[in-house]
N, C-alpha and C positions, 0 to 999 in steps of 0.2 A: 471456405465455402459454407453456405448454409446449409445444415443436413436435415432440416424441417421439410426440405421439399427438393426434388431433384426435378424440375421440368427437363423437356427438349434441350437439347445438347444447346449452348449457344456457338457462335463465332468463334471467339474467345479460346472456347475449350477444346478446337478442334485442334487435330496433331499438327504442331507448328515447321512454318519452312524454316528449315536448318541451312537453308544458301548461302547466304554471307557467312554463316559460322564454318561452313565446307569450305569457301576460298580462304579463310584467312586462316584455317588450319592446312589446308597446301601452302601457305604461305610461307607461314611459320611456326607450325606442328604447337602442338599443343601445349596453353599456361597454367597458370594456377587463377589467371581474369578470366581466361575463354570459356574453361570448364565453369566456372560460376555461375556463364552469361549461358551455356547451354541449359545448364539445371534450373537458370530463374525464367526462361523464356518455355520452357517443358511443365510451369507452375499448375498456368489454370488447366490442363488435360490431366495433368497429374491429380487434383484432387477432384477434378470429375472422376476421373476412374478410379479412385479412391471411394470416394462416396458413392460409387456405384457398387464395388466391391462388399462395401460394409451394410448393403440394403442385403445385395445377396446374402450374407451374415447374417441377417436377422437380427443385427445389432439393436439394443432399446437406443433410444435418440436416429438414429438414420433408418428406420421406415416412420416415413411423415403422419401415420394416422397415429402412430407413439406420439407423437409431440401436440397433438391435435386438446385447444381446450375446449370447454364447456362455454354452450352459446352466450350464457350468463356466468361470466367469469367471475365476478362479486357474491356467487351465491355456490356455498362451501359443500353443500347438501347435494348440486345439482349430478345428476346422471350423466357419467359422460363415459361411455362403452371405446375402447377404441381397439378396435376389431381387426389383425391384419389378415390376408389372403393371399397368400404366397403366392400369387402368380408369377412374378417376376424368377424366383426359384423354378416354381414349374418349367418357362419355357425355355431358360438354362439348361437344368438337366436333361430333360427330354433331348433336345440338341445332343450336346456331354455323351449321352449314355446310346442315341442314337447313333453317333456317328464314331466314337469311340469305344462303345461296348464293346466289340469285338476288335481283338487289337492287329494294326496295321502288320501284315506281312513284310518283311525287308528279304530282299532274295540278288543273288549275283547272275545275271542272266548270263544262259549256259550257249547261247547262240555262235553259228561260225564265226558270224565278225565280231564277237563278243571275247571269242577265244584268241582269235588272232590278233588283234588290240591289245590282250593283256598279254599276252606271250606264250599262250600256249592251254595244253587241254591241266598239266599239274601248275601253272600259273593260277587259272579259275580255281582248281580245285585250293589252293591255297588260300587265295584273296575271298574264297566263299567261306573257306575256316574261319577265317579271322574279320568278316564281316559279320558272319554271325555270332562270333564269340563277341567282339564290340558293342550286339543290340542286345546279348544278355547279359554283359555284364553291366549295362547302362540299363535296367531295366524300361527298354524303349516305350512298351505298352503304359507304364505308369507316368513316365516322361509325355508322350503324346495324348495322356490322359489332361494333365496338368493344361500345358501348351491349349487343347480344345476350352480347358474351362476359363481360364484368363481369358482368350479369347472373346470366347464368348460372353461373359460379363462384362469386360473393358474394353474392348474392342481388337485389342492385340494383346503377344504375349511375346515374353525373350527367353530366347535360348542360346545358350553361351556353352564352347566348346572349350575345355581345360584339361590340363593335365594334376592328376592327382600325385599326391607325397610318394606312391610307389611307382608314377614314368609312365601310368596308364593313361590314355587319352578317356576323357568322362566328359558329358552330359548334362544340363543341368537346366530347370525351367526356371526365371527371372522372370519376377514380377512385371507386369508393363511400370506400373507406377514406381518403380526404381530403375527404368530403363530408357533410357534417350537414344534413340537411334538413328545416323545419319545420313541420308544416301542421296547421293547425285544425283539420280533418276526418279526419286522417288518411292521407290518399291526397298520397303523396310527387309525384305528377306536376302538383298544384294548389298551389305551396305559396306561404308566405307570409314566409317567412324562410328564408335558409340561408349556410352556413360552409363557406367554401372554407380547409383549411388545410395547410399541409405545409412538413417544415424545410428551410431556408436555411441552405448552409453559404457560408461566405467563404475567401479563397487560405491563411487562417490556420489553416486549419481550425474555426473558433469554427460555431458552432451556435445559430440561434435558431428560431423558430415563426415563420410569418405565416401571418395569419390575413384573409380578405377576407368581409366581409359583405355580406350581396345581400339588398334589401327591394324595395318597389314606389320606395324614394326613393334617395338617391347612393350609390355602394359608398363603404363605411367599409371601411378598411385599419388593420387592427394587429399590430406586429412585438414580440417578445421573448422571454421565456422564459413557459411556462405556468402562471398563477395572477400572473405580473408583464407582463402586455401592453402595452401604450403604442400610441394611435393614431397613425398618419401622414398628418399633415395632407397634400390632393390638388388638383391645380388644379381649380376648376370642371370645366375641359371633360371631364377623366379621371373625376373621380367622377361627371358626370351620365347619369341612367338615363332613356334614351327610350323605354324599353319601358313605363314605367310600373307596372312588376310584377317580382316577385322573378324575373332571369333564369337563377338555377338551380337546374331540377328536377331529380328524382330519378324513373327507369323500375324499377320492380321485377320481378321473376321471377314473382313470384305475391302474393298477397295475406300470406302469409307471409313475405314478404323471403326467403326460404331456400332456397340454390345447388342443382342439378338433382342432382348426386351424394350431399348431405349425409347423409340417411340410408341409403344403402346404404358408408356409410365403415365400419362395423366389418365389413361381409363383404367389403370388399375390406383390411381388414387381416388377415382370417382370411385371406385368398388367398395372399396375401404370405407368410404364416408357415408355411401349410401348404406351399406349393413348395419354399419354402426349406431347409424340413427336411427335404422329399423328395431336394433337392438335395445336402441334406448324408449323407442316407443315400447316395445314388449316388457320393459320393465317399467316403467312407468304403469301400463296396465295391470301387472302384477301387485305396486304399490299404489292402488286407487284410492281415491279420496273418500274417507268417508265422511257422510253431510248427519251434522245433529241438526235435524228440523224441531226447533219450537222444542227444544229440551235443556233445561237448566242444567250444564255441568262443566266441570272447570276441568283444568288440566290431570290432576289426579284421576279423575272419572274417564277423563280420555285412555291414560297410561294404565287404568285396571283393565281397560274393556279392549283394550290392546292384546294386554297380556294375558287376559283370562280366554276371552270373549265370548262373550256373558256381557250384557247391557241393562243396566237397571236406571229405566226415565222417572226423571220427576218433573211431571208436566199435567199442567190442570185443563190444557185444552187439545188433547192426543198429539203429543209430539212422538215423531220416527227418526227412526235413525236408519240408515242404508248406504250403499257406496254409489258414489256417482262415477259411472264410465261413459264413454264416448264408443258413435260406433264409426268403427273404419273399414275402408275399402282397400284392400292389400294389391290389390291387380293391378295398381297404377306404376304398385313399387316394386311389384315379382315381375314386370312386363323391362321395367330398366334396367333392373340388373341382369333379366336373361341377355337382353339387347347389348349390355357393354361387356359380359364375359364374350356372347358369341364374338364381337368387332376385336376383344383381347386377342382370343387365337386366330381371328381371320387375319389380323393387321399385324402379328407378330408370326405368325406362318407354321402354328403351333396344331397338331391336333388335338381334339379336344377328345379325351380318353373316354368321359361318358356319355360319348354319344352311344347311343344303341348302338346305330350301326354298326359299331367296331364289335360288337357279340355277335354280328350274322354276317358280317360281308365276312367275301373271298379273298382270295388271297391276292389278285387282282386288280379286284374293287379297293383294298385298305390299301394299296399302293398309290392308286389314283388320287386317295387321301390322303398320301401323304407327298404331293408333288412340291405344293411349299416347302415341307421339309427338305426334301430333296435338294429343292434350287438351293436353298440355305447352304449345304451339307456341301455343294457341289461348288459353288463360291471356293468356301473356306478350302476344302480337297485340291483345288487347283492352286492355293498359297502354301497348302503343304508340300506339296509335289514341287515347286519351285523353291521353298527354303530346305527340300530336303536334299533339291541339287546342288544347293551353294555350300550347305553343310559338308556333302560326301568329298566334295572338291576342295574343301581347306582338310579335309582327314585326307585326302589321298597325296596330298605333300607335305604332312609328316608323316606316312606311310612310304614315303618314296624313300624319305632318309632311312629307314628298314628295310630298302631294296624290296616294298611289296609295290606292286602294278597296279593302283584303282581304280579303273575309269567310272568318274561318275555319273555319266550318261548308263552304265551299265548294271546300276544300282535300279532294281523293281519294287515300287512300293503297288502292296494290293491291297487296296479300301471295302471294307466289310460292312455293310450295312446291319446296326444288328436289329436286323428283323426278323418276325417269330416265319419259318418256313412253313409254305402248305406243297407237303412233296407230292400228295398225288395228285395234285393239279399242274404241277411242273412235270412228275413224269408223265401225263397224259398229253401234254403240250409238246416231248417231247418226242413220244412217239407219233404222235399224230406229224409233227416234222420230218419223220426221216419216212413217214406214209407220202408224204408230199414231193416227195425227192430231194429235198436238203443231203449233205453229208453230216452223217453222224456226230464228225469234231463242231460242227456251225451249231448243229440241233442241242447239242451236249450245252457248248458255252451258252447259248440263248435263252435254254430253259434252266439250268442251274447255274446263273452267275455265283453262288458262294464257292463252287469249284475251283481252288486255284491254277489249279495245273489239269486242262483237258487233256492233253498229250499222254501224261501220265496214266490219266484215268482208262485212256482206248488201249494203253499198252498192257494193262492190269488187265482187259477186257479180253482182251487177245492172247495172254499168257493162260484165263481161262478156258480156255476154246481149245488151246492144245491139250491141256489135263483132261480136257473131256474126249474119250473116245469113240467113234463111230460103234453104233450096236451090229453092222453088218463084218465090225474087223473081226476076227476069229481070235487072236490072240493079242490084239493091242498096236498090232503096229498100224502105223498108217501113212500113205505118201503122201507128199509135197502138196498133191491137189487134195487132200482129205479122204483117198479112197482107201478100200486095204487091201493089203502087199498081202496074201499070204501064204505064198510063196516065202516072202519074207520075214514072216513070223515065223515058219517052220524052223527054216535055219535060227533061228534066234531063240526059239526053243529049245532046239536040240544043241547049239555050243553052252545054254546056259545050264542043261540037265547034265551036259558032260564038265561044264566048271566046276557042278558041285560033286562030282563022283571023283575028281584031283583031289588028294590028301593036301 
């Protein structure tokens, strides 16, 4: 691919139908030609998302105003600024760090039909051990960290389910651009096939492919050059799959595969180009010409009057000397650029951090700001939630062969927005709701979505409420309805003054 300029996605580059390669792999499971024909047909997406990857990188050669020359390419002197603006990183991260700063909660839901499905109340409590011992030893936050940024630059990402050298089940995010993924339906989070591949180089330097295929049956491994593969034969134990299903799927961005900045790339190359040349005017004005009027002097007298300056004319009819500038109107060129940053964040669904606004609105207000985010945010959150059910579901049959019970419809993920909180306009919201007659668990979840557990939170609330005493109890006791016994506090006085008079 040409990395001087990445336009709009074409045809070409979009994620290819795998159809015929899915019947002819039911057919007759997979070769050392199929797997070639998948990785040569995966080419052009692969180095789109490649070279989209390496813009995010900042790499010199793959951002196009790097490769950008001088209008007068014959003249070796000319000014040529090439100025880049990270947008494209901006709207990436922001995304990244909004939707993934705060890391996804995994939780085993503690519900009656939740219990009775897995086998009981020390069933849950087990399969809740050992799911949460699973997302920390898989450090899940930095794994769904990954998984969001692939995403979001390339359009998808792979995440491949293994067992490691000590028998543990692990975790891992695969690059899209190493990952061909195959599904009958379409939907890269369900799949049925897929190609893990990327080159091996050796101390010789030599260079070949390997290439690892993943079904519901053993990984098949094949090493060498592409269109000439060769498989490698595996021992049992390495090639067999307990999952019983292809353990690597594919998270997309959106149902489009297509990276959060992609179409706002030609106005952040117009960005680029128009700085730059403002940059080159401002230097240009800096290095102004200067005019010898009607003064006898050669180069030397130039190169003193340079270097001293200090100018000494020798002219018999008032010859001057002075710099010649031009005057400019900057408003034509600070009026486009404001115009294609703002169309940057409108058209990439970005916000734009300096706008004032965001130093005086509320907590409200900067939400309503950021509703493109949202939709973005809420896309890709519904491809999570659906690859993180096909995930739980190939762990919960090799969990079975441990005699552990997974169901993975009972696996809860809870999405955090990480946004800066304004609590006492939540808690104001939230009393004003139970002023309204709402019930306190509605008003609770409404006004503080970052809460994961309301239930928890009104049993805490309620556990306070007994520590706290009535001021009319005499001695602390109190009945059932909150009034006080004391009656009942007497006695309870007097067997506690006579427990402590017993030796």
């Amino acid at each position: 691919m040409n990395h001087k300029n990445i336009p709009v996605r074409k045809e070409l580059e979009l994620y290819p139908d795998f159809g015929a390669e899915i019947r002819a792999l039911d057919e007759r499971g997979a070769s050392p030609e199929l797997v070639s024909r998948i990785i040569e047909r995966h080419k052009d997406c692969r180095e789109r998302m490649i070279a989209l990857y390496r813009r995010y990188e900042v790499l010199d050669g793959h951002v196009p105003i790097f490769n950008r020359q001088p209008r007068f390419a014959e003249d070796e002197t000319a000014i040529n600024n090439r100025i880049s603006n990270d947008f494209f990183g901006e709207i990436c991260d922001f995304k990244i760090g909004y939707f993934a700063g705060k890391p996804i909660a995994y939780s085993y839901n503690r519900s009656k039909d939740s219990t009775e499905d897995t086998g009981g109340e020390e069933a849950v409590e087990e399969i809740a051990k050992a799911l949460s011992d699973f997302v920390a030893l898989n450090n899940f936050p930095d794994v769904d960290m990954e998984l969001t940024k692939f995403a979001t630059v390339c359009g998808y990402a792979g995440r491949l389910l293994y067992y490691d050298t000590d028998g543990q089940e692990r975790v891992r995010c695969v690059k899209p651009f190493q990952a061909a993924i195959l599904s009958r339906t379409g939907d890269m989070t369900q799949p049925d096939y897929a190609v893990w591949y990327y080159p091996v180089t050796d101390l010789n330097g030599s260079t070949k492919l390997h290439a690892e295929f993943y079904s519901a049956g053993p990984l098949q491994v094949f090493e060498g050059q592409l269109g000439a593969l060769e498989e490698t034969e595996l021992p049992a134990k390495q090639a067999a799959n307990l999952f019983e299903r292809c353990p690597l799927q594919g998270v997309p961005n959106n149902l489009e595969m297509l990276g959060d900045a992609e179409k706002v790339l030609p106005l952040i190359d117009d960005y680029d180009r128009s700085l730059s040349d403002q940059s080159n005017d401002v230097e240009s004005f800096a290095s102004a010409y200067m005019v010898w009027d009607n003064v006898q002097a050669d180069d030397k007298d130039i190169e003193r009057a340079q270097n001293s300056g200090t100018i000494i004319t020798r002219s018999k009819d008032g010859g001057k000397v002075y710099f010649l500038t031009k005057d400019g109107d900057n408003t034509l060129a600070k009026e486009h650029l404001d115009r294609v940053e703002d169309n940057i964040y409108r058209f990439s669904k970005t916000p734009n951090l300096n706008d004032e606004a965001f130093g005086t609105a509320s907590g409200i207000a900067l939400k309503f700001r950021l509703t493109g985010l949202e939709t973005k945010c809420g896309m890709f959150q519904a491809k999570m939630q659906s690859a993180a059910t096909y995930l739980f579901r190939c762990l919960s049959t090799a969990w079975a062969k441990r005699h552990l019970t997974l169901d993975p419809l009972e696996v809860d993920l809870k999405f955090s927005r990480n946004f800066p909180l304004d609590l006492l306009s939540e808690a104001q919201a939230a009393q004003q709701m139970i002023a309204a007659g709402l019930p306190k668990r509605v008003a609770y979840s409404l006004a503080f979505p970052e809460i994961d557990d309301v239930d928890e939170v009104m049993q805490e609330i309620d556990a306070e409420k007994d520590d706290i005493l009535p001021l009319d109890a005499e001695d602390g006791q109190v009945t059932e309805d909150g009034t006080a016994d004391n009656g009942r506090a007497a006695e309870a006085a007097n067997a506690g003054a006579s427990d402590r008079r017993t030796p």
